[in-house]
N, C-alpha and C positions, 0 to 999 in steps of 0.2 A: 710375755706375761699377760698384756689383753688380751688375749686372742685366747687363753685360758679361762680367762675370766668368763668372756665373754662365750665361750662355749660350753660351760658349766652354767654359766645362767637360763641359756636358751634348751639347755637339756633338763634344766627342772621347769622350764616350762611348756615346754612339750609333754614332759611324765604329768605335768599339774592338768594339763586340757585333757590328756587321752583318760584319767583318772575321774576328772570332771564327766567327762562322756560317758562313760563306763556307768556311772551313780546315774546320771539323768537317766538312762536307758532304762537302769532297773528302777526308777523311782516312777516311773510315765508307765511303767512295761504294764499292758491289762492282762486279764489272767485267762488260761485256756479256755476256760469256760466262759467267759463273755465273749469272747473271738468265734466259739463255737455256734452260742446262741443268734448271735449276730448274722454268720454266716446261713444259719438255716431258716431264721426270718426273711432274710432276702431269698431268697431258695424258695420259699413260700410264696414270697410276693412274686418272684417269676412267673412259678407257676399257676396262678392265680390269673394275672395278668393274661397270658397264654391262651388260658382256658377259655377266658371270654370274648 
């Protein structure tokens, strides 16, 4: 009867953290286009660097 208990507990808290995870992910998540702009800034500054 523990051992029900207690494995029912620990499976809604497992479903509560991966769920948890899930939301921060998309709540932090930036959006293509700043990932984009970002990447070609640097890309820039590579080249840049290089050049000189």
């Amino acid at each position: 009867m523990l051992a029900k208990i207690w494995k029912k507990l620990l499976l809604f808290v497992v479903i509560v953290a991966c769920l948890f995870n899930v939301v921060n992910k998309l709540v932090k998540k930036s959006s293509l286009e700043q990932e984009l702009q970002s990447s070609a800034q640097y890309m820039e500054e590579q080249q840049l660097e290089n050049n000189q």
